[in-house]
BAFI-3210 file (N, C-alpha, C; in Angstrom, 3 decimals, decimal comma, padded with zeros to 6 digits):
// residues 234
n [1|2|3|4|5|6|7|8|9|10|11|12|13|14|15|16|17|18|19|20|21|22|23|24|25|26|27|28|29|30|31|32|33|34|35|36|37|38|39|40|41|42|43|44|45|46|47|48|49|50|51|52|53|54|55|56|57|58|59|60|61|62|63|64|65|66|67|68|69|70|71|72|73|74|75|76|77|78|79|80|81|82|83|84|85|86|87|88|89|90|91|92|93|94|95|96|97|98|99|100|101|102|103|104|105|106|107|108|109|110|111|112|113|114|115|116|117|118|119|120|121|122|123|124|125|126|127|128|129|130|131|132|133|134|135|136|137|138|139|140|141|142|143|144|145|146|147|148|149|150|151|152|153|154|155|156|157|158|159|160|161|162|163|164|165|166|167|168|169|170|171|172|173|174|175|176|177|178|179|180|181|182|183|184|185|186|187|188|189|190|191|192|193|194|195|196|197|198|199|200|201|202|203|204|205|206|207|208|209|210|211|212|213|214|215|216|217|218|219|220|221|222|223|224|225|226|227|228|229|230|231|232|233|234]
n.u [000,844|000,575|001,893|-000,002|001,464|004,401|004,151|005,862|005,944|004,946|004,115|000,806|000,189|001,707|002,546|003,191|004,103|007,338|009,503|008,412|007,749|004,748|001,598|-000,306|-003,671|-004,975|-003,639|-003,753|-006,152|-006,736|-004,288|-005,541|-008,420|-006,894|-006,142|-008,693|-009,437|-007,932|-007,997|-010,745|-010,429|-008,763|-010,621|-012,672|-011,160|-010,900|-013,483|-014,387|-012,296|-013,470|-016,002|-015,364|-013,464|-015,794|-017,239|-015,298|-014,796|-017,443|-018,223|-015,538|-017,069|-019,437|-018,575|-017,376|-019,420|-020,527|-019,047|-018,619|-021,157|-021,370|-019,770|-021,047|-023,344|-022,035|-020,560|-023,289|-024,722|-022,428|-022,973|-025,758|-025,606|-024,261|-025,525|-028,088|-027,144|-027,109|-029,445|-030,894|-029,913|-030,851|-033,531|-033,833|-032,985|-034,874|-037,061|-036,672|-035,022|-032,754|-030,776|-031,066|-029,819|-027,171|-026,102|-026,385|-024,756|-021,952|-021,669|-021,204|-019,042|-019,547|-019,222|-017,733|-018,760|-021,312|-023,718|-022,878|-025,140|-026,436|-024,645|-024,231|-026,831|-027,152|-024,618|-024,917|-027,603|-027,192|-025,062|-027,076|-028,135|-026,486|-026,214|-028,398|-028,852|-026,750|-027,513|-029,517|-028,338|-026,652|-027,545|-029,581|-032,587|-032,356|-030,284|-028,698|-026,956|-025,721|-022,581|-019,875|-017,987|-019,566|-022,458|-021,325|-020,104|-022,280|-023,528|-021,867|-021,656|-023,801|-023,846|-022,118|-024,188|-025,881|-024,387|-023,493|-021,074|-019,738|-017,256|-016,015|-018,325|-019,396|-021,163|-024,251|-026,448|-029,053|-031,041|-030,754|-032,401|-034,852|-034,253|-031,951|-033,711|-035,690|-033,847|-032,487|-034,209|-035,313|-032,525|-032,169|-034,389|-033,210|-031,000|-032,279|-034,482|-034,041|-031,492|-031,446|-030,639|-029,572|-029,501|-027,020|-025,466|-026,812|-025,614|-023,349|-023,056|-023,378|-021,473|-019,720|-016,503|-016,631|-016,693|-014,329|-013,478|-012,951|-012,642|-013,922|-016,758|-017,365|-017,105|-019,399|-021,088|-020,755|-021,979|-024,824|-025,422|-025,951|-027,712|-030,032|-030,352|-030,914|-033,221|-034,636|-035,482|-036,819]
n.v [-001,184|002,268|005,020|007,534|009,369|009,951|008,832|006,439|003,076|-000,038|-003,079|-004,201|-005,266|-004,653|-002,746|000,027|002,433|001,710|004,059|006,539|005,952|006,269|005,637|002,383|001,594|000,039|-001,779|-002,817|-003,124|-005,600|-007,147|-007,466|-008,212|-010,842|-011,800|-012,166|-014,191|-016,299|-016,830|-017,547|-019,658|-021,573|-021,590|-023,010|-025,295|-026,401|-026,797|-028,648|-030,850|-030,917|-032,037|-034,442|-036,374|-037,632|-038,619|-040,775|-041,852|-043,107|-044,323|-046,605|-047,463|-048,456|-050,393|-052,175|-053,325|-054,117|-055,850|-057,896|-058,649|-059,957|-061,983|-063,415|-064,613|-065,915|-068,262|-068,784|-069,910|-072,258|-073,809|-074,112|-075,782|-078,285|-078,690|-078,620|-081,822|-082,971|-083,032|-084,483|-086,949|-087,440|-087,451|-089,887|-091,967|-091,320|-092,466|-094,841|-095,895|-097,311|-098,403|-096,579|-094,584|-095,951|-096,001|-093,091|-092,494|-093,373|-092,518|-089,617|-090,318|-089,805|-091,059|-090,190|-088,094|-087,667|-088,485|-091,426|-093,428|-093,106|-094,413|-096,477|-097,704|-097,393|-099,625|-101,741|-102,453|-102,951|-104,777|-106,526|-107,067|-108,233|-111,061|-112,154|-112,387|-113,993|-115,843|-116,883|-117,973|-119,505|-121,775|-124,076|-125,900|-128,030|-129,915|-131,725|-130,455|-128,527|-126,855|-126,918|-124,716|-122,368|-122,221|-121,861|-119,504|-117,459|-118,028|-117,010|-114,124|-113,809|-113,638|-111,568|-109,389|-109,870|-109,905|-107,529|-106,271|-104,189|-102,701|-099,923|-098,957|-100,409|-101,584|-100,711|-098,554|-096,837|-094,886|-097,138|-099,480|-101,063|-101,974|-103,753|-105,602|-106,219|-107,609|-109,220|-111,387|-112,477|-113,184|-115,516|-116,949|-117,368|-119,162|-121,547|-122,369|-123,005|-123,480|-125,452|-125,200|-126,041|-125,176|-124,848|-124,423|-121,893|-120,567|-120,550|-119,221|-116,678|-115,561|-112,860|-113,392|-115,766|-114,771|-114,978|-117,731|-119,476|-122,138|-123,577|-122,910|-123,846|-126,285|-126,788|-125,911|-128,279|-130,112|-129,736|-129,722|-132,163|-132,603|-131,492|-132,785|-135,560|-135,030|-134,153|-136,513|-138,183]
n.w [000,000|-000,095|001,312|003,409|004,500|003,627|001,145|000,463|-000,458|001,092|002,287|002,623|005,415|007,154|010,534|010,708|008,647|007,330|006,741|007,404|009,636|010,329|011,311|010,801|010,124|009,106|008,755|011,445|011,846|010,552|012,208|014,245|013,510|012,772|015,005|016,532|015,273|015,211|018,154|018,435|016,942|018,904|020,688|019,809|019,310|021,544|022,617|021,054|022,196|024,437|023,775|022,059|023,627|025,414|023,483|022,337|024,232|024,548|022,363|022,611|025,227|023,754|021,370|023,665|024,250|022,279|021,714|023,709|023,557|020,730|021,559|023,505|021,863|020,418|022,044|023,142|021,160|020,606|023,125|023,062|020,637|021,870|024,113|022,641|021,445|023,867|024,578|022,577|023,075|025,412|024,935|023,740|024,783|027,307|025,903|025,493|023,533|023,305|021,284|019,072|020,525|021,453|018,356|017,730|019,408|018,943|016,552|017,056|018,718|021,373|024,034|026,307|027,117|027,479|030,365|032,608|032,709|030,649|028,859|029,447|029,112|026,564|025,344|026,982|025,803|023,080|023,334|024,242|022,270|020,627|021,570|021,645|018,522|017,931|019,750|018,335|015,860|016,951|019,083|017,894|017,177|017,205|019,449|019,229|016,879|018,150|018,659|021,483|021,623|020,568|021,832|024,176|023,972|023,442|026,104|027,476|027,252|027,695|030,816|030,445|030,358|032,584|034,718|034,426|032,865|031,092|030,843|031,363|032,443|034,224|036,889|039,236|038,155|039,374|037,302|034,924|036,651|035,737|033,232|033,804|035,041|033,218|031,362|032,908|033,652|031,355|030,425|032,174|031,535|029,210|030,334|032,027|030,961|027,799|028,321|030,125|032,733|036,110|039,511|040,781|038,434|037,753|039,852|039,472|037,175|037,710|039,090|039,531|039,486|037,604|035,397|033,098|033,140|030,973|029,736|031,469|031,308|028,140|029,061|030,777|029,028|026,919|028,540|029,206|027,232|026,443|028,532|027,820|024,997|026,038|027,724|025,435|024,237|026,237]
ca.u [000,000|000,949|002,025|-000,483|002,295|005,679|003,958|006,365|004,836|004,786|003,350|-000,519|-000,161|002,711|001,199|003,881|005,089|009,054|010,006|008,243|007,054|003,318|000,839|-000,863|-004,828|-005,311|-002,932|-003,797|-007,143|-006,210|-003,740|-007,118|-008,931|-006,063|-005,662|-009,559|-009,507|-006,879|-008,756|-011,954|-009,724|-008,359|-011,538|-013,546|-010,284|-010,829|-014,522|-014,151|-011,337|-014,268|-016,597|-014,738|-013,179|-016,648|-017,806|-014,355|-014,921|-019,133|-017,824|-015,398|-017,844|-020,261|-017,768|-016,384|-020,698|-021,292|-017,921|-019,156|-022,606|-020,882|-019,070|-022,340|-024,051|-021,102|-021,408|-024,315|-024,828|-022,067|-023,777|-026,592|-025,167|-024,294|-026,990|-028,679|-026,427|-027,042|-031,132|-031,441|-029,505|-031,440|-034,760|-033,379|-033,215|-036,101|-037,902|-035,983|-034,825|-031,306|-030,099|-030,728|-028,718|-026,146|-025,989|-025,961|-023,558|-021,173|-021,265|-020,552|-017,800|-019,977|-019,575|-017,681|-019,388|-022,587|-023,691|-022,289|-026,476|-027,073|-023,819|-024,189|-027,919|-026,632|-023,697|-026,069|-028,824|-026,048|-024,618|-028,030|-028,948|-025,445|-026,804|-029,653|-028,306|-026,075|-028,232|-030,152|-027,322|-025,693|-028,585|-030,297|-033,629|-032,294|-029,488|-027,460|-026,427|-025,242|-021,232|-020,150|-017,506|-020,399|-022,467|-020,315|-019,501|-023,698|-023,580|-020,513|-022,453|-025,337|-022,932|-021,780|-025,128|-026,253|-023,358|-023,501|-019,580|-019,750|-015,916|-016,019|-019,720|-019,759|-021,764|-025,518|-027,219|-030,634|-031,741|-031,365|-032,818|-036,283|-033,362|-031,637|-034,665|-035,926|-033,026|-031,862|-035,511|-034,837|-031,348|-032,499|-035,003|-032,592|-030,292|-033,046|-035,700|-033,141|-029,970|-031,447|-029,493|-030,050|-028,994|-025,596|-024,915|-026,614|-024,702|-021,252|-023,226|-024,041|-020,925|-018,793|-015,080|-016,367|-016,692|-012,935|-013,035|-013,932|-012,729|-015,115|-017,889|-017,102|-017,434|-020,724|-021,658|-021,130|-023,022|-025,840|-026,141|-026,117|-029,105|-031,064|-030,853|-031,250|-034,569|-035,509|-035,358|-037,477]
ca.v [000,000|003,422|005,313|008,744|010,459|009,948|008,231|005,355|001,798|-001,079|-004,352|-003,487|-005,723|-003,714|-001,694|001,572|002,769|001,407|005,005|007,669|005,487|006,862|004,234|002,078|001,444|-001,095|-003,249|-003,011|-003,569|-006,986|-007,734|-007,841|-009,488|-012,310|-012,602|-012,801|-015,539|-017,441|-017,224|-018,440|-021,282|-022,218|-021,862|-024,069|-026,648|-026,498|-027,234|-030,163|-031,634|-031,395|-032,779|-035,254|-037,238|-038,610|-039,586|-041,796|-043,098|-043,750|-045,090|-047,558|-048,465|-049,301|-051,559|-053,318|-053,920|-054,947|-057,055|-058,426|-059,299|-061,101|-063,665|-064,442|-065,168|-067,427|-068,828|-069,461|-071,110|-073,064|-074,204|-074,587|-077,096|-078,996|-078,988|-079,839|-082,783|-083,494|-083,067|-085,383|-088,125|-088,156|-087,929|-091,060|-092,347|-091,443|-093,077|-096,238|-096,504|-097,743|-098,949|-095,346|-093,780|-096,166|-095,625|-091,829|-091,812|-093,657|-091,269|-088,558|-090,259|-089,223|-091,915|-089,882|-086,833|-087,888|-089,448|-093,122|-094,627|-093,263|-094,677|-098,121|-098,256|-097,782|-100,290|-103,058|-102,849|-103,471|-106,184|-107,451|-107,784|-109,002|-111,871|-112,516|-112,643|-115,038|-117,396|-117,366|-118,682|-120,738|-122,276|-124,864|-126,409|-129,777|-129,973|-132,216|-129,780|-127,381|-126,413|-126,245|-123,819|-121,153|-122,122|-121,139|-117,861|-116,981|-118,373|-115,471|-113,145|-113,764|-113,339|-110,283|-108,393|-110,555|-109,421|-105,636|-106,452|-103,748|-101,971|-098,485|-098,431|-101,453|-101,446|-100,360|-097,376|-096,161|-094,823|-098,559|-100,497|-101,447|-102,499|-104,491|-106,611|-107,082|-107,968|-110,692|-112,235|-112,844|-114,315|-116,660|-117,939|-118,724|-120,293|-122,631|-122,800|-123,555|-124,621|-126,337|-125,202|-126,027|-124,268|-124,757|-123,329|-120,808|-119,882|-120,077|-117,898|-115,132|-114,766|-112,078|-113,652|-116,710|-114,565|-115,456|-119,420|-119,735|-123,508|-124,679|-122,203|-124,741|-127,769|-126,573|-126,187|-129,503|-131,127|-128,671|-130,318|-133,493|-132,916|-131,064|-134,566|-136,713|-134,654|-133,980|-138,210|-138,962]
ca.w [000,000|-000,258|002,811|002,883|005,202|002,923|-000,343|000,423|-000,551|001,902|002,815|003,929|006,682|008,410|011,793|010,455|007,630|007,532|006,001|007,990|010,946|010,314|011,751|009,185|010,838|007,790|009,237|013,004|012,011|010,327|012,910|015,608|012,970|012,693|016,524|017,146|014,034|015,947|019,835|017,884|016,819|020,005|021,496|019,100|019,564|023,275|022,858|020,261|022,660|025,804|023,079|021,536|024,599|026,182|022,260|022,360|025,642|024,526|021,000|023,436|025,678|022,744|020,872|023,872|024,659|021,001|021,539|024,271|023,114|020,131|022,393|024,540|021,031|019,835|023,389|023,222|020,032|020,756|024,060|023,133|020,042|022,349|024,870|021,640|021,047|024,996|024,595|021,603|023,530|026,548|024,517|023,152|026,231|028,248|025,094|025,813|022,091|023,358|019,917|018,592|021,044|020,729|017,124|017,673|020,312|018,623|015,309|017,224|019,623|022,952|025,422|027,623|027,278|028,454|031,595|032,243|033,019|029,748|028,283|029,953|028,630|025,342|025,440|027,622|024,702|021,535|024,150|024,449|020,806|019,986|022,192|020,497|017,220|018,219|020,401|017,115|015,062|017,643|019,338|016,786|017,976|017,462|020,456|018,419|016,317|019,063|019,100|022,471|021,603|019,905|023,169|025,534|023,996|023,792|027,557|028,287|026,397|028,794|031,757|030,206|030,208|033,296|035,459|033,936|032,781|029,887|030,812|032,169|032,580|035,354|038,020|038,293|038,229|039,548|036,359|034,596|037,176|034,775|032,173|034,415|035,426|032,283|030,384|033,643|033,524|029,895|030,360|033,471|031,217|028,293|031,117|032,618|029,765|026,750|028,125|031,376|033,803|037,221|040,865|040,800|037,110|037,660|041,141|038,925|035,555|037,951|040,020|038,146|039,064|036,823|033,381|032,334|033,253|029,267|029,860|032,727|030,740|027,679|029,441|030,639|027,927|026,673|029,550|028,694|026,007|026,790|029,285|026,718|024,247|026,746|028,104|024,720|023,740|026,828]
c.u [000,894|000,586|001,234|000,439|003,546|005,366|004,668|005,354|005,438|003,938|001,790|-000,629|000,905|001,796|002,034|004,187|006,578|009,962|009,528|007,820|005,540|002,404|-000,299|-002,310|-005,186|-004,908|-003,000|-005,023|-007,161|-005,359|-004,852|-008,013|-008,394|-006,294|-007,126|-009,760|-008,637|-007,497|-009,829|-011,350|-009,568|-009,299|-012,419|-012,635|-010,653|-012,755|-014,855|-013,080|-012,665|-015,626|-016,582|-014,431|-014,501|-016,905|-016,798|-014,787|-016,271|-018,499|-017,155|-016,098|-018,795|-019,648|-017,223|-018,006|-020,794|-020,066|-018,389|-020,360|-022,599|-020,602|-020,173|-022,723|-023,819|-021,242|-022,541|-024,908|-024,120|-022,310|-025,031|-026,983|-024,979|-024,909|-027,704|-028,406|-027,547|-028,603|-031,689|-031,379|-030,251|-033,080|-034,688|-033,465|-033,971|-036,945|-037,453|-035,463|-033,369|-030,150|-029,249|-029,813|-027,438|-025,365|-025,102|-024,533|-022,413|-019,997|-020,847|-019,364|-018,335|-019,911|-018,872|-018,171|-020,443|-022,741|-023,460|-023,788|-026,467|-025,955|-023,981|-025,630|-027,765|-025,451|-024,634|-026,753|-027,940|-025,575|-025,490|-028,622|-027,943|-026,512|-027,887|-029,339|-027,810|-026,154|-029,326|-029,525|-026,896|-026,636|-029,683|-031,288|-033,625|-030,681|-028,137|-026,573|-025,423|-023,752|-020,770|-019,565|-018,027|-021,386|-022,268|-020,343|-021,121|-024,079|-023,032|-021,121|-023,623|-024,821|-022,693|-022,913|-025,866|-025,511|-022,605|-021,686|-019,513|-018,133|-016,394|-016,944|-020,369|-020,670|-023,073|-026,136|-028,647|-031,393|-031,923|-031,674|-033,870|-035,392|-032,628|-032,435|-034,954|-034,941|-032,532|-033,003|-035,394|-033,879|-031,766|-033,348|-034,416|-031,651|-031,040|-033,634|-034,777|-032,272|-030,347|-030,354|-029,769|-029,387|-027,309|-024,785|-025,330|-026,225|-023,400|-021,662|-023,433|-023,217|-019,535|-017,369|-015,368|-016,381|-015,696|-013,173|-013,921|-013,948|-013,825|-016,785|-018,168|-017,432|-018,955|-021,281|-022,407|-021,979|-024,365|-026,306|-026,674|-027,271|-030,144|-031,028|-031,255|-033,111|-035,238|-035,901|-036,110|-039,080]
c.v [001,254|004,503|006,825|009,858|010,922|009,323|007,338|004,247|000,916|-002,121|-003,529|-004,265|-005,493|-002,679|-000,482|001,277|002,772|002,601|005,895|007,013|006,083|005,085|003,953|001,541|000,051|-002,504|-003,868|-003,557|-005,404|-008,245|-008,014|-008,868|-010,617|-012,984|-012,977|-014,155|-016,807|-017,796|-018,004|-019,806|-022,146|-022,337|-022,781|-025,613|-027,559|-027,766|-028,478|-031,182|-032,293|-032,194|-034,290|-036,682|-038,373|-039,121|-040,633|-042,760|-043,682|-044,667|-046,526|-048,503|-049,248|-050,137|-052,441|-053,726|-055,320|-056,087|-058,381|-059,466|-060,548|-061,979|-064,341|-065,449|-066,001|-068,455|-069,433|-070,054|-072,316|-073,814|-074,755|-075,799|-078,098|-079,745|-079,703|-080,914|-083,888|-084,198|-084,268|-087,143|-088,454|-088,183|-089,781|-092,054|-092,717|-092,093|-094,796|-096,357|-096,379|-097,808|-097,982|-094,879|-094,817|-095,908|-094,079|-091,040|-092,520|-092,883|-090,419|-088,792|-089,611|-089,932|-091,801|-088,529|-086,436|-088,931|-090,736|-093,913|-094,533|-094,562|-096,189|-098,276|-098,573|-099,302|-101,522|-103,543|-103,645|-104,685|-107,327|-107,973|-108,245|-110,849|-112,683|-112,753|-113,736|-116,073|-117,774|-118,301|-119,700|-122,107|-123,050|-125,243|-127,533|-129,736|-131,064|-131,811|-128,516|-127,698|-126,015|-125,065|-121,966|-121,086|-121,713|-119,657|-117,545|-117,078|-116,687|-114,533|-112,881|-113,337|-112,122|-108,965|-108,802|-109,882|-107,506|-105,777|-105,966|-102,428|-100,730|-098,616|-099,745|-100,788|-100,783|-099,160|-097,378|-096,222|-096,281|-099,611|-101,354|-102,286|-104,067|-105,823|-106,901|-107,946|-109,585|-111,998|-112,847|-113,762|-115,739|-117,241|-118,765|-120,018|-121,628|-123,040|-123,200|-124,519|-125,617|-126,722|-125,508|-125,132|-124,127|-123,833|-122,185|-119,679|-119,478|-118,657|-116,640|-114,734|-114,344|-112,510|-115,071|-116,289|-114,641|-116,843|-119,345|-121,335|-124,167|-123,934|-123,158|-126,030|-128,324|-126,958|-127,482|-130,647|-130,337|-129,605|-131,943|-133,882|-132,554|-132,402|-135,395|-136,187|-134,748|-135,356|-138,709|-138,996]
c.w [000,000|001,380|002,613|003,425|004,154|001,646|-000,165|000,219|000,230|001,926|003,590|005,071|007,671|009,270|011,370|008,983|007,687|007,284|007,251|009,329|011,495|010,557|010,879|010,168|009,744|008,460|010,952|013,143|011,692|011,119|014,098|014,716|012,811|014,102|017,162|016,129|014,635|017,621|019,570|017,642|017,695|020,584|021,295|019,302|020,917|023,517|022,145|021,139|023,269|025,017|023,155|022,895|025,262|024,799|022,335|023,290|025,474|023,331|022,013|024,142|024,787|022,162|021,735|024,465|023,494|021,406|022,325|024,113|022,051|020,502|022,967|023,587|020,740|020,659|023,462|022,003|020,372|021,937|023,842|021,975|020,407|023,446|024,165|021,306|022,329|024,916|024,020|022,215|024,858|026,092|024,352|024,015|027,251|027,312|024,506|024,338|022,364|022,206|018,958|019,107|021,228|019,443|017,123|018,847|019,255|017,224|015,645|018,521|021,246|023,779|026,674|027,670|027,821|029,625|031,776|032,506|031,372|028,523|027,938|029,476|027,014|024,597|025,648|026,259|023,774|022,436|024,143|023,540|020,375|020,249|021,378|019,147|017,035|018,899|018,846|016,030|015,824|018,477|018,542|017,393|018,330|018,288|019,927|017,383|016,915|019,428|020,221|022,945|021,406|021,188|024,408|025,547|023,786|025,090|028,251|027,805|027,232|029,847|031,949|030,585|031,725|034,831|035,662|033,734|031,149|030,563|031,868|032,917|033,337|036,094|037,925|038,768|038,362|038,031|035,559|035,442|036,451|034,121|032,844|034,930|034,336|031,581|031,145|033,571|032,248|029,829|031,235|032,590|029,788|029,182|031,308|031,774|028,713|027,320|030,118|032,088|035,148|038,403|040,782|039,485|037,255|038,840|040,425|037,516|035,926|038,888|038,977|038,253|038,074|035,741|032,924|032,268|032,048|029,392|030,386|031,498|029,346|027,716|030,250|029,662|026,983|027,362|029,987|028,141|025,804|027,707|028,411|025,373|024,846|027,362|026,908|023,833|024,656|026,293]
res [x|x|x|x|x|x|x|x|x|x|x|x|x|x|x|x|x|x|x|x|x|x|x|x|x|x|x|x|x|x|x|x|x|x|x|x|x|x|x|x|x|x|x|x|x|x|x|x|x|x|x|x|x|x|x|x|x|x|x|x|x|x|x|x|x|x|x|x|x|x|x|x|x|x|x|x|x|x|x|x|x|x|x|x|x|x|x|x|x|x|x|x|x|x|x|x|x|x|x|x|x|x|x|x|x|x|x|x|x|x|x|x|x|x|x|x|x|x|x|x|x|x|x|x|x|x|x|x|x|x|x|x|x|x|x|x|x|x|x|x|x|x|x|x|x|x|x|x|x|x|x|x|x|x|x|x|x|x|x|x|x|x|x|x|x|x|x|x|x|x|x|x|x|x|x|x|x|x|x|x|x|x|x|x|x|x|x|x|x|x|x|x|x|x|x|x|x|x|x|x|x|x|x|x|x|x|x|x|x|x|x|x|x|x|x|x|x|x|x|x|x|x|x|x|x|x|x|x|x|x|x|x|x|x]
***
């Protein structure tokens, strides 16, 4: 600008004229307009800081909620997958269909995951239709046909389910007591009613240190059989 005291030219945002030292109002006015342009600044900074800080800390707490909330969900799906696993198997169960839940435990590898009654009801049943299968095959109607080696082992097989001698899952539980009766009523009558057994056999078929002696169980056998021809020839 042009100085009106000395005509010298200068910068208009000098507060004097550098020549005559005449005071420039142009530039004093600009220099107040800069410095309130700069307090407005700092003051709007100030108020975006006191802003700003609780939105961080609300933003925080909301992401470590939602974070939160995510894990329960996963949690709880994955809980309740397996609850569902748990549910299906004791339907299975309380609806006596043994076979099934053998089946289904076995596909998915659960027999220590769930309770050992349910385990051992599962196990017992497949034990108990092995049985059957195999007094069907081994067991002929005509007694002269009867192996006393295949015998024996449908005998131990009876023992087995008779004696509750299914591994881990020994010994008897409350919940299969019903199982337990029916299944021994059953065996006692293939013992006596088929293989005509009398008191003494079935003192040795029902005490659990005899389920190894396969020999003496064998030789039973054979003198089983020998009463069952001889009864069934009178």
């Amino acid at each position: 600008m042009e100085c009106k005291n000395c005509g010298a030219s200068y910068k208009l945002t000098k507060l004097r004229c550098p020549y005559c030292e005449s005071e420039n109002f142009i530039g004093k006015m600009l220099l107040l307009k800069r410095t309130d342009t700069i307090r407005q600044y700092e003051r709007e900074q100030k108020e975006a800081k006191v802003r700003y800080i609780p939105y961080v800390a609300s933003k925080l707490v909301n992401t470590m909620l939602l974070f939160s909330l995510l894990m329960i969900v996963i949690l709880g799906v994955l809980f309740t997958g397996f609850n569902g696993e748990n549910s299906y198997a004791s339907k299975l169960y309380r609806e006596g269909r043994y076979m099934e839940l053998h089946d289904y435990m076995s596909s998915f590898d659960m027999f220590q995951d769930l309770p050992k009654y349910m385990s051992q009801a599962a196990l017992l049943t497949y034990d108990y239709n092995e049985f059957l299968s195999h007094r069907m095959a081994y067991v002929d109607d005509d007694p002269n046909e009867w192996d006393p080696t295949y015998i024996s082992l449908a005998m131990r097989e009876a023992m087995d389910i008779y004696i509750l001698e299914v591994g881990v899952y020994s010994g008897e539980f409350r919940q299969n007591e019903e199982m337990y009766k029916e299944y021994r009523e059953r065996i006692m009558a293939f013992w006596r009613g088929t293989m005509l057994c009398d008191d003494e056999d079935i003192a040795f078929l029902t005490e659990p240190e005899n389920f190894w002696h396969q020999t003496y169980i064998t030789e039973m056998a054979e003198k089983l059989k020998e009463r069952r021809i001889e009864k069934d020839g009178k």
